[in-house]
N, C-alpha and C positions, 0 to 999 in steps of 0.2 A: 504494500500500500504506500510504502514511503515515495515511492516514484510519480503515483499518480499524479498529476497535474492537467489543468485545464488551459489551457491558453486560447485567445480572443484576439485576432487582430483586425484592426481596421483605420480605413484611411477617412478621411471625416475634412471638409472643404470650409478651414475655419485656423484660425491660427491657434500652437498652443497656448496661449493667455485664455482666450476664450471657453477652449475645453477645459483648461486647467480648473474654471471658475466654473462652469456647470458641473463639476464633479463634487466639487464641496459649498457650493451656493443654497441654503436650503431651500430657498423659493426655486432656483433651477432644479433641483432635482424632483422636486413635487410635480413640476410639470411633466420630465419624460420620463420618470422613477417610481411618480405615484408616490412616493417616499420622501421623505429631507432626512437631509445625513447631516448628522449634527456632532459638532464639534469645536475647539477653540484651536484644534491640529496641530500642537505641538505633542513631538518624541514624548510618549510615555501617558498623554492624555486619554483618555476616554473616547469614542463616537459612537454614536447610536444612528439607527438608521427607523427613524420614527412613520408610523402611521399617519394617514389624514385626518382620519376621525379626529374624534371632538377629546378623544382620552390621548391622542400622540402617542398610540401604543407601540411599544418597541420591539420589532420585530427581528431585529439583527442589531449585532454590538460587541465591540472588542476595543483592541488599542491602537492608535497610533502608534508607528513602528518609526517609522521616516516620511520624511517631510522635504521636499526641495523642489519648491512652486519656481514654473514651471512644468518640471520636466518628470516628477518621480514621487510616487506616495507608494508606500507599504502600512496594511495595516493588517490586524488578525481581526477573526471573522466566527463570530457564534453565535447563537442561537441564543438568548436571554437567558436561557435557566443554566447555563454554562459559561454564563459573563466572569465567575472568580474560579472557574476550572481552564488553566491556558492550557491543559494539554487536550480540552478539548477544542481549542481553537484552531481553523484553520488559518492560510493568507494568503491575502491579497494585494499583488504588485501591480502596480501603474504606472507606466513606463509613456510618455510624449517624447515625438520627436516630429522637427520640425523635417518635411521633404518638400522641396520644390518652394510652393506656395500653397501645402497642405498640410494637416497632423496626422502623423502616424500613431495609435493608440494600442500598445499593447498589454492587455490584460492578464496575467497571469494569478491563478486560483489555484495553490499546492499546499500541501502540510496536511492530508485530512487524514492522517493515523491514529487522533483520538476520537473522528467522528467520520466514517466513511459514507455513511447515509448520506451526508449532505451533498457526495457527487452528482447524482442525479439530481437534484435540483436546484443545483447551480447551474449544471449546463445547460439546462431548460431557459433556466434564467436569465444567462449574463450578453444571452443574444438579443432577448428582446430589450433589456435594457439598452445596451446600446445603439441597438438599432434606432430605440427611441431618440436616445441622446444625437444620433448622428437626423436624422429627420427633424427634427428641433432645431438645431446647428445651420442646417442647409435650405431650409424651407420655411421655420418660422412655426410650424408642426409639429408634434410629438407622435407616436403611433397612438392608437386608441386605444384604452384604457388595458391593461394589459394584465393586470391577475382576477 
């Protein structure tokens, strides 16, 4: 299991400043996320990846790993009722680069040896988010409501 990893690439018609700030904007990510990811993102802080409803219930949440806006966030990744169990955290890297006159965004989802479950619905997952996020970016649109 220690191998396993997910990776997500994509190229997105928007400079990285732009993506960098709908990744962690909580109003930008309620629109293609359905979610706001909340955080103050400093190495060793807290995020939560909150609901719309009216309670902002927390459906994902771990730690701020690394931090270098721009171009680079790691964070680890769980499930709320394993928010003080890091070994059941997985992570997630976010990797921007600039090409051309585009951002290249690659997402990488590894570490799931203390929770394997959650491969499958990550991978389900981390397309449509993006996709959202890249539709939003490029159009001015998000996909339709997506869970």
């Amino acid at each position: 299991m220690e191998s396993l990893q997910y990776v997500y690439v994509m190229y997105i018609s928007s400079s990285t400043e732009i993506v960098w700030n709908a990744l962690i904007d909580p109003k930008m990510t309620a629109k293609y996320w359905q979610h706001e990811n909340v955080s103050d993102w400093t190495p060793g802080s807290m995020w939560e990846h909150r609901g719309l409803d009216k309670e902002k219930t927390v459906h994902m949440a771990g730690k701020v790993v690394e931090f270098f806006p721009p171009r680079r966030m790691v964070l680890t990744w769980a499930y709320p009722v394993d928010r003080t169990h890091d070994k059941k955290h997985s992570r997630v890297t976010i990797d921007l680069e600039t090409v051309h006159d585009v951002t290249r965004m690659t997402v990488t989802h590894d570490k799931f040896e203390g929770n394997p479950a959650m491969y499958p619905a990550i991978a389900k997952g981390w397309p449509k988010v993006m996709s959202s996020l890249k539709s939003l970016l490029e159009t001015g649109r998000p996909l339709p409501e997506l869970w």
